[in-house]
Backbone as ProteinMPNN parsed JSONL, in Angstrom:
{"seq_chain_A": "XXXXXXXXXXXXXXXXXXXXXXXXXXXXXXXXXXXXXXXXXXXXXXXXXXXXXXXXXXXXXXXXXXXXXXXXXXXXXXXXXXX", "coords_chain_A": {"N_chain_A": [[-23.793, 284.161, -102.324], [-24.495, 286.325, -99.525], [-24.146, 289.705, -97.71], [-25.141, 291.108, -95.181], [-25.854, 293.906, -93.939], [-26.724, 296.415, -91.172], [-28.491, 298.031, -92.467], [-29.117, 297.318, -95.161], [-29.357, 294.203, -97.359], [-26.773, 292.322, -99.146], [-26.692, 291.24, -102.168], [-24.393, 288.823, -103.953], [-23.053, 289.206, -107.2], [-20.958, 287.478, -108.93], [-18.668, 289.393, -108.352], [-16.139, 291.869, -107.574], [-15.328, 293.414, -104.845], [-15.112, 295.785, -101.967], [-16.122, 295.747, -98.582], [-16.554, 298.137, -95.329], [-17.87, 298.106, -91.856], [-17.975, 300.187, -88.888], [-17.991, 300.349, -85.738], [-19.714, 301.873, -84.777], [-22.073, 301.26, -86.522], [-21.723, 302.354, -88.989], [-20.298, 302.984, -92.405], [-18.847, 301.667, -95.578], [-19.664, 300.283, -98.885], [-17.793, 299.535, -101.055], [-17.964, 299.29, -105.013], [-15.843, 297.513, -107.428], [-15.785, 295.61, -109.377], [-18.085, 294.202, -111.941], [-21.549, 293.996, -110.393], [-23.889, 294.104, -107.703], [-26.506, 293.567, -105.837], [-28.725, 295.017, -103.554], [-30.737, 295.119, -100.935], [-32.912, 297.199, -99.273], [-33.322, 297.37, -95.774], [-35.624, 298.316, -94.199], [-37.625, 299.111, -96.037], [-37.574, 297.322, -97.885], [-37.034, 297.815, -100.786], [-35.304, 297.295, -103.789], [-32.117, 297.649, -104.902], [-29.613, 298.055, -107.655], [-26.371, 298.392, -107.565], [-23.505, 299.684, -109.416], [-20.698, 298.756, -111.195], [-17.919, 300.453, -110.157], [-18.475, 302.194, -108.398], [-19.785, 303.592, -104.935], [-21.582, 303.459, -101.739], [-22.515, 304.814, -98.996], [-23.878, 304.263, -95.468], [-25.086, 304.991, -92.55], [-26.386, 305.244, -89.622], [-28.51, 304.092, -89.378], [-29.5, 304.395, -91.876], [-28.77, 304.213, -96.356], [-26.927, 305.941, -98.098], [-27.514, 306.772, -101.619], [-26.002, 305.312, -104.362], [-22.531, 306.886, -105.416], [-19.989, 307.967, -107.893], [-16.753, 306.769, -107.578], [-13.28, 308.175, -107.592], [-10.781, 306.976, -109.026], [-8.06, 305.897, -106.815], [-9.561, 307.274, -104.457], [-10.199, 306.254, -102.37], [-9.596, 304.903, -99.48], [-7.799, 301.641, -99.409], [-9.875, 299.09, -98.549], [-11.241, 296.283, -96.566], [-10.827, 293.343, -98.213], [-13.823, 291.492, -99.72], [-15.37, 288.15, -100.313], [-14.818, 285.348, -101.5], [-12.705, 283.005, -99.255], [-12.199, 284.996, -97.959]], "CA_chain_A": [[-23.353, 284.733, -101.07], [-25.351, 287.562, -99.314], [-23.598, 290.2, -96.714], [-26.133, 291.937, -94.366], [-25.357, 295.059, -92.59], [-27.921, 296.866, -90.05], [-29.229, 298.981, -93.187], [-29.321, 296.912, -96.043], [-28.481, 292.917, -97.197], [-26.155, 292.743, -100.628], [-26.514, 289.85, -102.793], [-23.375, 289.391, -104.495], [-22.775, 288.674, -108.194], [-20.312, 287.869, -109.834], [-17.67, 290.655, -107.938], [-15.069, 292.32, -106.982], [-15.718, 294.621, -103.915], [-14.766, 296.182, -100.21], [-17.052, 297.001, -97.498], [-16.427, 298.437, -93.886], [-18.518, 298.088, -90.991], [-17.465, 300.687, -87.886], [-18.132, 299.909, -84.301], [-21.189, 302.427, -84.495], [-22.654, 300.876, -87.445], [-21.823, 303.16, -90.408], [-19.599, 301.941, -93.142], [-19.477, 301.824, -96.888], [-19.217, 299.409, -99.628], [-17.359, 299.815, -102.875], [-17.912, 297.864, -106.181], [-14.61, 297.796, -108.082], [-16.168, 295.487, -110.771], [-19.517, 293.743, -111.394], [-22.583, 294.609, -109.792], [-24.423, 294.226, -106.319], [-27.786, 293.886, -105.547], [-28.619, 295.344, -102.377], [-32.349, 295.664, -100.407], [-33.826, 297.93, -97.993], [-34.013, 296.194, -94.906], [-36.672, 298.984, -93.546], [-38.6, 299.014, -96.759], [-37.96, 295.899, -98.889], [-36.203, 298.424, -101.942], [-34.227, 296.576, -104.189], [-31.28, 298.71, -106.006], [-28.448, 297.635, -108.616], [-24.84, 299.207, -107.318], [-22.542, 298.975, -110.702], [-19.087, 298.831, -111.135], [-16.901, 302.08, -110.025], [-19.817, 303.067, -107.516], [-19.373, 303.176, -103.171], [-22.757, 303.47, -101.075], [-21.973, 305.355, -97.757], [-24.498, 304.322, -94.915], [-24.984, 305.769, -91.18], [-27.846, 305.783, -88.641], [-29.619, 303.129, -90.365], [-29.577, 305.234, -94.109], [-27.871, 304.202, -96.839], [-26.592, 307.247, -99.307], [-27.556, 306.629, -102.996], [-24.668, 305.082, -104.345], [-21.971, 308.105, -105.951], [-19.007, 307.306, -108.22], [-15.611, 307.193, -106.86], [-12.936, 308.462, -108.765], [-9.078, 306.256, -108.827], [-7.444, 306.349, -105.59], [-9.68, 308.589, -103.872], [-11.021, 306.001, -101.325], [-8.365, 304.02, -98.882], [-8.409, 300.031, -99.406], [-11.028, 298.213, -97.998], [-10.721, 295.056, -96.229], [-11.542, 292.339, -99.14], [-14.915, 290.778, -99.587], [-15.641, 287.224, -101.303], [-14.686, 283.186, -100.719], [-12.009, 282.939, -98.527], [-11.844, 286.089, -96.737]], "C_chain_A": [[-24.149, 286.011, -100.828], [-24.497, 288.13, -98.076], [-24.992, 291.264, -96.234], [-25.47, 292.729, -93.52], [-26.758, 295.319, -91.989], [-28.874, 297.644, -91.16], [-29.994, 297.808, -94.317], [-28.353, 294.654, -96.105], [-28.105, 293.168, -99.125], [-26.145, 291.326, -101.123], [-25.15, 289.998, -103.949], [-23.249, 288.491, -105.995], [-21.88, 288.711, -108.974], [-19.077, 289.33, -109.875], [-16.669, 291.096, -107.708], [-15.394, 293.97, -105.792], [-15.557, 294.726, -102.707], [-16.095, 296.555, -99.826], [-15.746, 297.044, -96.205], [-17.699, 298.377, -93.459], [-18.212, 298.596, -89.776], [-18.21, 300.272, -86.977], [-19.57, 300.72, -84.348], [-22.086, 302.152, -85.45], [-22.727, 301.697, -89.071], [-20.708, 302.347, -91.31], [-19.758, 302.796, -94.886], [-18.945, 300.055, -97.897], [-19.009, 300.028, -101.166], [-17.35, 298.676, -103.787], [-17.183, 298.633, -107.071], [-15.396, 296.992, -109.87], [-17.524, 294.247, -110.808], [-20.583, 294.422, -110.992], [-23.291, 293.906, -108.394], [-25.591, 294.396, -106.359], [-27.825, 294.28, -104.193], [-30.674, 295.656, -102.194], [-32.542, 296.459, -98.95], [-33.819, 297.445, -96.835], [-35.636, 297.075, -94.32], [-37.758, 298.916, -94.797], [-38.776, 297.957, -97.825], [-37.38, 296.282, -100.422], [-35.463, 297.943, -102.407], [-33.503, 297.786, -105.478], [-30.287, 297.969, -106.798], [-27.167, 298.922, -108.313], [-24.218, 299.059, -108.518], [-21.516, 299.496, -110.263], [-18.727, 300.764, -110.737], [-17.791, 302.895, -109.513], [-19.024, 302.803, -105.855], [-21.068, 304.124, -102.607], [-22.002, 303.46, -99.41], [-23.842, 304.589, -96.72], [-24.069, 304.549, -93.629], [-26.415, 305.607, -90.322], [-28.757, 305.308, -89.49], [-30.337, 303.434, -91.758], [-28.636, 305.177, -94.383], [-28.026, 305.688, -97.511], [-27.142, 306.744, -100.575], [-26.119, 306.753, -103.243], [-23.678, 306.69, -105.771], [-20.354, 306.962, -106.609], [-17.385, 307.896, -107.194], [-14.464, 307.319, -107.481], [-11.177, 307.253, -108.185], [-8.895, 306.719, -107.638], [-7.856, 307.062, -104.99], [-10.36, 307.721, -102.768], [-9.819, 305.108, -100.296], [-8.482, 302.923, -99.406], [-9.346, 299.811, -97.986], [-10.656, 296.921, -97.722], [-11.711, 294.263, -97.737], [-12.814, 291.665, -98.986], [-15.075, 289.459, -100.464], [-15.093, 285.898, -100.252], [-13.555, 283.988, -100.398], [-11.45, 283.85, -97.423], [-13.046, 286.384, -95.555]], "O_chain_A": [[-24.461, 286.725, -101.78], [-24.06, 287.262, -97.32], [-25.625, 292.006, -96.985], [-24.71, 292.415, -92.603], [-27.747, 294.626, -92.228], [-30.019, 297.9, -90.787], [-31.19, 297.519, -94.282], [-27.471, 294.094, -95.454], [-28.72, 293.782, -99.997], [-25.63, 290.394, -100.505], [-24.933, 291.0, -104.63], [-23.332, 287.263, -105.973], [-21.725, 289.662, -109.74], [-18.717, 290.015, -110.832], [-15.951, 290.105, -107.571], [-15.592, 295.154, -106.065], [-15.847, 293.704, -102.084], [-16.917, 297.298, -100.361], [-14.672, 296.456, -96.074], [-18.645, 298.519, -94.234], [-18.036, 297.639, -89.023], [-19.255, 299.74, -87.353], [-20.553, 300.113, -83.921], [-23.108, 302.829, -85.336], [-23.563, 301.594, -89.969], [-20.301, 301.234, -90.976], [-20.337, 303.807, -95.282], [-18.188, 299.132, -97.596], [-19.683, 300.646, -101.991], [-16.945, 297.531, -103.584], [-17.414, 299.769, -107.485], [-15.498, 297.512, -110.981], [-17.831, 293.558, -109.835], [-20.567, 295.621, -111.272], [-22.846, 292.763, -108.292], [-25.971, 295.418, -106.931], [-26.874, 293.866, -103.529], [-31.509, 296.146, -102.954], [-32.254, 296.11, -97.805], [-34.805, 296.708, -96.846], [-36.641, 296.405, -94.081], [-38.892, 298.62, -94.42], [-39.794, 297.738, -98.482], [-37.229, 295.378, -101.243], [-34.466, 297.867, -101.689], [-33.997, 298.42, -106.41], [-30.204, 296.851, -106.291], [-27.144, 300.062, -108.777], [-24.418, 297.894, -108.862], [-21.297, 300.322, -109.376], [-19.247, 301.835, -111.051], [-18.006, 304.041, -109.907], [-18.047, 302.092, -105.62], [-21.481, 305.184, -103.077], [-21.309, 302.618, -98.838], [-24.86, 304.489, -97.405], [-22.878, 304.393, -93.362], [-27.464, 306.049, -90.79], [-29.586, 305.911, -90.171], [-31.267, 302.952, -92.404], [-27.645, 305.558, -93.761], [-29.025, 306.405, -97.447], [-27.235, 305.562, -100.242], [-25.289, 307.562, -102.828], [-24.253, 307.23, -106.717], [-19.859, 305.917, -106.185], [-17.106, 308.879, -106.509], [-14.374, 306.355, -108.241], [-10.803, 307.001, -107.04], [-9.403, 307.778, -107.267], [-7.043, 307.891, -104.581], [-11.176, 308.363, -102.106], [-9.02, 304.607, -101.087], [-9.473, 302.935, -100.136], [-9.374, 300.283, -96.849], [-9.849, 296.347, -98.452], [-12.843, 294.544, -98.132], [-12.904, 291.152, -97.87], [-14.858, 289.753, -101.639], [-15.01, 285.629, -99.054], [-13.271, 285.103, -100.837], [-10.683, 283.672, -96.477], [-12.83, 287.178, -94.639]]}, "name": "protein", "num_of_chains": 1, "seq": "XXXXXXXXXXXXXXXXXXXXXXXXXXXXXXXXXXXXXXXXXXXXXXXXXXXXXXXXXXXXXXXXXXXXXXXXXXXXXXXXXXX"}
């Protein structure tokens, strides 16, 4: 499975993880457990997200992903099969 936003596309392995996507195109995605590949769309950059990370993007830049500590982010709508 692959999710593409306007910044970046995330190949997903093996996960457990939220994104958002706001009406103006910013967002974030959190990886609860597993890991995430994710690429560049402007330069072709391929990164590794790991577990207990969230990658903020805005105005077509992502953030370098930062850890997030217990309960410090709202829920996230679910990502994976069936949702």
């Amino acid at each position: 499975m692959k999710v593409t936003t306007s910044v970046f596309a995330v190949g997903i392995r093996g996960t457990d993880f939220s994104y958002v996507v706001r009406p103006d195109g910013s967002g974030e995605i959190r990886l609860d457990s597993g890991e995430l590949e994710s690429t560049d769309l402007r330069t072709g950059a391929v990164s590794i997200l790991k577990a207990g990370n969230v990658v903020k993007f805005a105005n077509g830049q992502a953030d370098a992903p930062i850890p997030f500590p217990a309960g410090s982010m709202p829920d996230l709508p679910a990502a994976g099969p069936g949702n």
